[in-house]
N, C-alpha and C positions, 0 to 999 in steps of 0.2 A: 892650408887646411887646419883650421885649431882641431881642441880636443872633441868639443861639441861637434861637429862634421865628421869627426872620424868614430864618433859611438854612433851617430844615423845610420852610415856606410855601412859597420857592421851589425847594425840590427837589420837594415834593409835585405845585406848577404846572406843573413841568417834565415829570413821568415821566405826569401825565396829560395832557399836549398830545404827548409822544410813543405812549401808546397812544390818541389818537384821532386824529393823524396823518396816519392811511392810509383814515380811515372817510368814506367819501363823503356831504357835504352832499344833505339831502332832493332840493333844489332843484337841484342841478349835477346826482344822479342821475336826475332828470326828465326835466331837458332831456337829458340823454344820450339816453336811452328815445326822445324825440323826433324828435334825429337820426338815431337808425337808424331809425325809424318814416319818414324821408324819404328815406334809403340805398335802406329796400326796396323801398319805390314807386318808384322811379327805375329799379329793378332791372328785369333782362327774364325773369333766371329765378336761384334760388339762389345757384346757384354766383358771378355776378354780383354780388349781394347780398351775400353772404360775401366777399369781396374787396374789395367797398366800404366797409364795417363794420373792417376789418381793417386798410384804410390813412384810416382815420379819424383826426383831429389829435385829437379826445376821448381822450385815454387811459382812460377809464373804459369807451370803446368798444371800444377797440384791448386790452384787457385780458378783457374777453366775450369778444371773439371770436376767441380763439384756442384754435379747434378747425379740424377737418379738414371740418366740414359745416355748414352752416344749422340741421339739428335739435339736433347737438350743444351749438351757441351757447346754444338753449333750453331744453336740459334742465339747463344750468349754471348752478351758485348767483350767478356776475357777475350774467349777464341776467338772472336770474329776481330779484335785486333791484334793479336797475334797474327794471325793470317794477312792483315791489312799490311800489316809492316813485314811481314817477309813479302809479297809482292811489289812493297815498291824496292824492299833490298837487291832483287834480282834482274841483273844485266839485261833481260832481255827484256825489251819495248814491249807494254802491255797495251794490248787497243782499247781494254774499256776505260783503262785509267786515262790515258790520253785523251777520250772522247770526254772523259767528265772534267778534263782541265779547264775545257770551252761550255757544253749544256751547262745544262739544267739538270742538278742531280736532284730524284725524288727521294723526299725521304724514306726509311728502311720499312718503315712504318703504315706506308702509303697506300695500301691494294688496288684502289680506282682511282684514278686522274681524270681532269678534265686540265687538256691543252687552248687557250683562249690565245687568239693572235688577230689583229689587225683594227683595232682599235684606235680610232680617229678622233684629235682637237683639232675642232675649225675654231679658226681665230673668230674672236669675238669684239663687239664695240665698248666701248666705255662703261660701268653700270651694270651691263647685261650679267646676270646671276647665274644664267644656266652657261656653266664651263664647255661641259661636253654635246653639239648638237646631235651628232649622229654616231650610233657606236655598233660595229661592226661584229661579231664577232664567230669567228669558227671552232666549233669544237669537235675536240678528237676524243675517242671513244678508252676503253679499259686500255692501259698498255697488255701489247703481247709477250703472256710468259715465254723464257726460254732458257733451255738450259744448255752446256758443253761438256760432257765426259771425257775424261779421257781415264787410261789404263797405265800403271805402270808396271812393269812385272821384272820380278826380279829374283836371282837364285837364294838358298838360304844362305850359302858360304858367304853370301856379300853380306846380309842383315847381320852375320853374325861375326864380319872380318871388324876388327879394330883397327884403330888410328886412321891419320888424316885421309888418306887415300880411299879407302870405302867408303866414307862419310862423302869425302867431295865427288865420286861417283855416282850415289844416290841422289848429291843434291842437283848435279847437270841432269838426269831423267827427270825428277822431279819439277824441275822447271822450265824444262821443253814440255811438260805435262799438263801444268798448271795454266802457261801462259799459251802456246802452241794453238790448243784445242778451241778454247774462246776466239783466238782472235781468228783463226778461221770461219768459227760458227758467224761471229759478228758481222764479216765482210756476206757472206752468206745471208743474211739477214737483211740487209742494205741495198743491196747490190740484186737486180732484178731485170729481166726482158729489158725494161723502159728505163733502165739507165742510161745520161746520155754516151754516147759513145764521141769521142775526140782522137783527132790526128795526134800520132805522137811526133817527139819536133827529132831532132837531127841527134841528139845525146838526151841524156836523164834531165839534166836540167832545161833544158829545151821545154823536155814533154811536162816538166813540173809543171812551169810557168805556166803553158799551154790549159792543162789543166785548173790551175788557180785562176785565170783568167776564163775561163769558161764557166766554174762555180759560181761566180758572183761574191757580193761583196759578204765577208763574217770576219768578225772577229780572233777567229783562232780554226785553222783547219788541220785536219787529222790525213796522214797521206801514207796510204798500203803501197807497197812495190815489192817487185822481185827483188830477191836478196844484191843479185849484181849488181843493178840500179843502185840502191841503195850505198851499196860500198863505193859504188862511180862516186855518188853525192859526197858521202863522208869523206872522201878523200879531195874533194873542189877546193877550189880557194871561195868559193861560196857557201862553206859551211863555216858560219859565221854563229851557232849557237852549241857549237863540238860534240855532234850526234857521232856515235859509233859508230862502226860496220852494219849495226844491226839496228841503227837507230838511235831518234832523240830528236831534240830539240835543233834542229836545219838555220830557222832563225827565231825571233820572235814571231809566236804566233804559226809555227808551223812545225808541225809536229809527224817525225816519218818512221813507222813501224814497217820492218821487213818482212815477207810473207816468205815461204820457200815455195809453196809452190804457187804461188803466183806469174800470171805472165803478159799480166796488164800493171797498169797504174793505177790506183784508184784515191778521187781528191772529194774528203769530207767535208763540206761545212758544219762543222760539228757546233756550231753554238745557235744551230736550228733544231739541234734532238733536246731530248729530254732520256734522263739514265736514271734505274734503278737496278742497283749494285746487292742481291740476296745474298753476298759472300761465297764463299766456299765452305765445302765438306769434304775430308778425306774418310773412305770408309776400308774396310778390308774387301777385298775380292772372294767370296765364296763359291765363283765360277771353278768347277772342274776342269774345263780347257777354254781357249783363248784363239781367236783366230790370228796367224801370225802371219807378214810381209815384208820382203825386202823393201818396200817403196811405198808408198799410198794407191797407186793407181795395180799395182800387180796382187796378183790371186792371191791371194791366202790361203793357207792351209791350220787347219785344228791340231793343235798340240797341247796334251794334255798336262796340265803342271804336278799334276802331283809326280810323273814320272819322270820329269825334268828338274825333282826338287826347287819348283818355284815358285813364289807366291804374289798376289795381286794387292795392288792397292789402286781403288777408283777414286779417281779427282772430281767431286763435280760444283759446278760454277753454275748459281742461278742469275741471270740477269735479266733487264726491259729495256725496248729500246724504242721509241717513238718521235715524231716532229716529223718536220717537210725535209724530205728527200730529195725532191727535185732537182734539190742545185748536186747534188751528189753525179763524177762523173767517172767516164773508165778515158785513160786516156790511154791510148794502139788498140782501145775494142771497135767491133765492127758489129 
């Protein structure tokens, strides 16, 4: 390499560390996400929150949120990637992210869609000008909004304990919080009477198969299961794309998010929907009490937080979700 090649080299290393410069690290925008995920909870009401966000040492904070309101912070490209990149930071399998590996993601932008599918070229002769003779087309109506709340509540000794250990405390609720609550809502949303229902085979991988082969043909499918399943798979010698306990990439093209309570199978052809992703919002919790459970399915009883010196923070996740279902199945439902 003469002299002339090696001054290219470093102008080339130069002009690309000055355009990536200003591009915030996955991991720096995480934790950011995190800090104000502890700003808000500390908060007593917005405007609070907004003020403590603002005089943040984070500048990747203090650059969100400068807006005149809490909602505005969130509808803003800062936060809304911030928030993007702490969700794919975290361990645990996200179903909408996984569903838009495969769709059609709509732009953020988008309010009404029209779905057009089944459009036909008949071959033509020699000459012939008109390409297309007959065109088919079906369309789908507004996508349906919806949204997933969840709650995180938590004492003040924690928001106000130091070092790594309260921090990575907050961040495990936090993210059973975040990701939990959606991918329940979504399967929920999917998943109806008229799904079809499939034999499950002899083990996990059996009833996979079974299922994949039931869906028909896609390009990339999205597969919910019971946590055990799941761990059965991640531990096969047919986990050939190195999904966790809790999910991941099984192989190419297949993609498997663990439910807890789940206690079917369920196999997505996901590159039949269509996704719009409205981000998230963390807000403070102004609820005086909370209903609380040992389980999802057991009673709850009302506990007031101010006498349990504890405070709320509500996760909420806007999403859409539309296309053909059909091939969508449960496999061991009946």
């Amino acid at each position: 390499m003469n002299d002339l090649d090696v001054a290219l080299l470093k102008r080339a290393e130069a002009a690309v560390g000055m355009l990536t410069a200003n591009i915030p690290r996955t991991d720096h925008a995480a934790k950011a996400f995190v800090d104000a995920a502890l700003s808000i909870a500390r908060a007593s009401n917005p405007e609070v929150a907004l003020g403590a966000l603002q005089r943040s040492p984070s500048e990747l904070l203090t650059k969100a949120a400068a807006h005149s309101s809490l909602d505005e912070v969130w509808q803003g490209s800062d936060m809304r990637g911030l928030a993007l990149a702490y969700i794919q930071s975290v361990s645990e399998p996200d179903l909408l992210s996984a569903i838009a590996r495969y769709a059609r993601v709509i732009p953020r932008a988008a309010n009404h869609v029209l779905i057009a599918t089944g459009a036909v070229g008949n071959v033509i002769a020699e000459g012939f000008p008109k390409l297309i003779k007959r065109l088919d087309l079906t369309l789908g109506g507004d996508l349906p909004f919806a949204k997933s709340v969840a709650a995180v509540v938590v004492t003040q000794e924690l928001l106000s304990a130091t070092g790594d250990a309260g921090r990575r405390l907050f961040e495990t609720e936090l993210a059973k919080a975040v990701v939990r609550a959606a991918n329940g809502a979504v399967i929920e949303t999917l998943v109806d009477s008229n799904t079809t229902p499939v034999a499950a085979g002899a083990d996990p991988l059996a009833s996979l198969r079974a299922g994949l082969m039931a869906a028909g043909p896609s390009s990339g499918f999205v597969v919910t299961a019971p946590a055990g399943q799941v761990a059965w798979l991640a531990t096969s010698d047919s986990n050939r794309g190195g999904m966790s306990i809790r999910g991941g990439t099984f192989v190419p093209g297949v993609e498997i998010v663990a439910l807890d309570n789940a206690t079917t199978m369920t196999v997505i052809p996901a590159d039949r929907l269509a996704i719009w992703d409205g981000g998230m919002e963390l807000r403070p919790a102004g609820h005086a009490s909370v209903d609380m459970s040992d389980s999802p399915t057991a009673t709850g009883s009302k506990v007031s937080l101010w006498q349990v010196n504890a405070v709320g923070l509500l996760v909420e996740r806007l999403w859409r979700i539309e296309g053909d279902t059909t091939g969508i199945v449960i496999v061991g439902g009946s």
